[in-house]
C-alpha positions in Angstrom: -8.3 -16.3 -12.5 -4.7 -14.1 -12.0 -6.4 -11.2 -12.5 -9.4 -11.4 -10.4 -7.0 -12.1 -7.5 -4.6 -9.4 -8.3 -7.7 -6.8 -8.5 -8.8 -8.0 -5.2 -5.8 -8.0 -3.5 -5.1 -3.9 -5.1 -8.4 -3.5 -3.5 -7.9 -5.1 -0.1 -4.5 -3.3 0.2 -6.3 0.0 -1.2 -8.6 -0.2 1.6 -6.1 -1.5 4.3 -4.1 1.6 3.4 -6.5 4.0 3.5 -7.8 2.5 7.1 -4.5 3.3 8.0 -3.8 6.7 6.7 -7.4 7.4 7.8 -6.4 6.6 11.4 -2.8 8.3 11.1 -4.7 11.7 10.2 -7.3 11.5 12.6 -5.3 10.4 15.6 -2.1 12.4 14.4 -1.4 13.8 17.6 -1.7 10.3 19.3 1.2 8.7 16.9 4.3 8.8 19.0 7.2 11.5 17.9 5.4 12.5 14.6 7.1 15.1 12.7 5.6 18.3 14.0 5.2 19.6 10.0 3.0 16.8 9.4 -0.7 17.7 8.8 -3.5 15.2 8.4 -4.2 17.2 5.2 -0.5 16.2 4.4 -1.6 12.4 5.3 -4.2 12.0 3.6 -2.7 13.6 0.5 0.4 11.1 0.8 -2.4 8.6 0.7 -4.2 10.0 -2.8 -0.7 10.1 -4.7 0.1 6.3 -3.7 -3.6 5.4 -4.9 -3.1 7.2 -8.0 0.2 5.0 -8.9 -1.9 2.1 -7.8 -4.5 3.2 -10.0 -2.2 4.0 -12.6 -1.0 0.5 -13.1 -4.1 -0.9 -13.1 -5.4 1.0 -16.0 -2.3 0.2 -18.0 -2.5 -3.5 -17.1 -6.3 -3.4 -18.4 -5.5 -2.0 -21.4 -2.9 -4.6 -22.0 0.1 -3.0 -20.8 1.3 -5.7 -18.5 4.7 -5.1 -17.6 4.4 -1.4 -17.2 0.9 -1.7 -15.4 2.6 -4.5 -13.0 5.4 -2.3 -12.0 3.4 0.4 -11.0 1.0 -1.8 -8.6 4.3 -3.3 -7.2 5.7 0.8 -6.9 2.2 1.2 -5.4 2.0 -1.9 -3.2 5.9 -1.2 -2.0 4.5 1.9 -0.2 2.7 -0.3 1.8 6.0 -1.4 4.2 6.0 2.9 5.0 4.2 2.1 7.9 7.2 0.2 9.5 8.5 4.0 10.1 6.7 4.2 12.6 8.7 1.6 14.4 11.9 3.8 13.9 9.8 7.0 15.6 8.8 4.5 18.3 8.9 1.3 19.4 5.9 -1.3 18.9 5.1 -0.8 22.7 4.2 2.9 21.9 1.4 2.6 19.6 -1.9 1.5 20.5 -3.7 -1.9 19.3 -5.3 -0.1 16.9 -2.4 2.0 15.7 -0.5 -1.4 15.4 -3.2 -3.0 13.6 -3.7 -0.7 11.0 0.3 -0.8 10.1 0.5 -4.4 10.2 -2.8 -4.8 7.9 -1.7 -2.4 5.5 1.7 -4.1 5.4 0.2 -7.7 5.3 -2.2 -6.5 2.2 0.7 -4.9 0.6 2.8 -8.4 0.6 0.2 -10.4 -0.6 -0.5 -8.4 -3.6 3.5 -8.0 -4.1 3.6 -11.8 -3.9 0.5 -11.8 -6.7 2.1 -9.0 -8.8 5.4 -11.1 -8.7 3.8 -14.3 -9.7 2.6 -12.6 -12.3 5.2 -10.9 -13.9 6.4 -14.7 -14.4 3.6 -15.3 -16.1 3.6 -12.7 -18.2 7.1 -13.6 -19.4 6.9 -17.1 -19.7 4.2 -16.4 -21.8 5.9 -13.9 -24.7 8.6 -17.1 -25.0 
């Protein structure tokens, strides 16, 4: 039962994150006091590294490597809080409902599965006692 909620809560936040990125490349311009070096090519790569560590773990955690595969998805789920920087750019009031939305879902989806991944790293130790 663990499992299946931890793999849909990597997926949710997979998707929440890449709604955001999606929007962060395609409304770069929009974002409020963006670097000037950043490129939606150089979003949407940011976005394919973090999925890969995401990935990562969850091929080590189905092929029984537990802790190390549970680190990475909380590595990969951590990423999720990046969005806040936006709020140091800008405040809330700057960004649109949509731009909001996308930051806060991501972020939501990210604690969740961090919340998941933490339960079960308990588990996962009680359970080599």
């Amino acid at each position: 039962m663990r499992f299946h909620v931890l793999t849909v809560l990597l997926v949710a936040y997979a998707a929440a994150s890449l709604l955001h990125h999606i929007h962060n490349a395609v409304f770069l311009s929009d974002y409020p006091n963006m670097p000037v070096w950043l490129s939606p090519a150089g979003v949407y790569a940011a976005w394919l590294l973090e999925a890969c560590i995401g990935a990562g773990g969850y091929l080590l955690l189905r092929r029984g490597r537990s802790i190390a595969g549970l680190l990475l998805i909380a590595a990969y789920g951590a990423f999720g809080f990046d969005g806040f920087g936006h709020y140091s750019l800008a405040p809330m009031s700057a960004h649109t409902l949509m731009m909001n939305l996308t930051i806060w879902l991501e972020a939501l989806t990210a604690a969740l599965l961090l919340i998941v991944v933490a339960r079960s790293m308990v588990h996962v130790g009680t359970s080599r006692k």
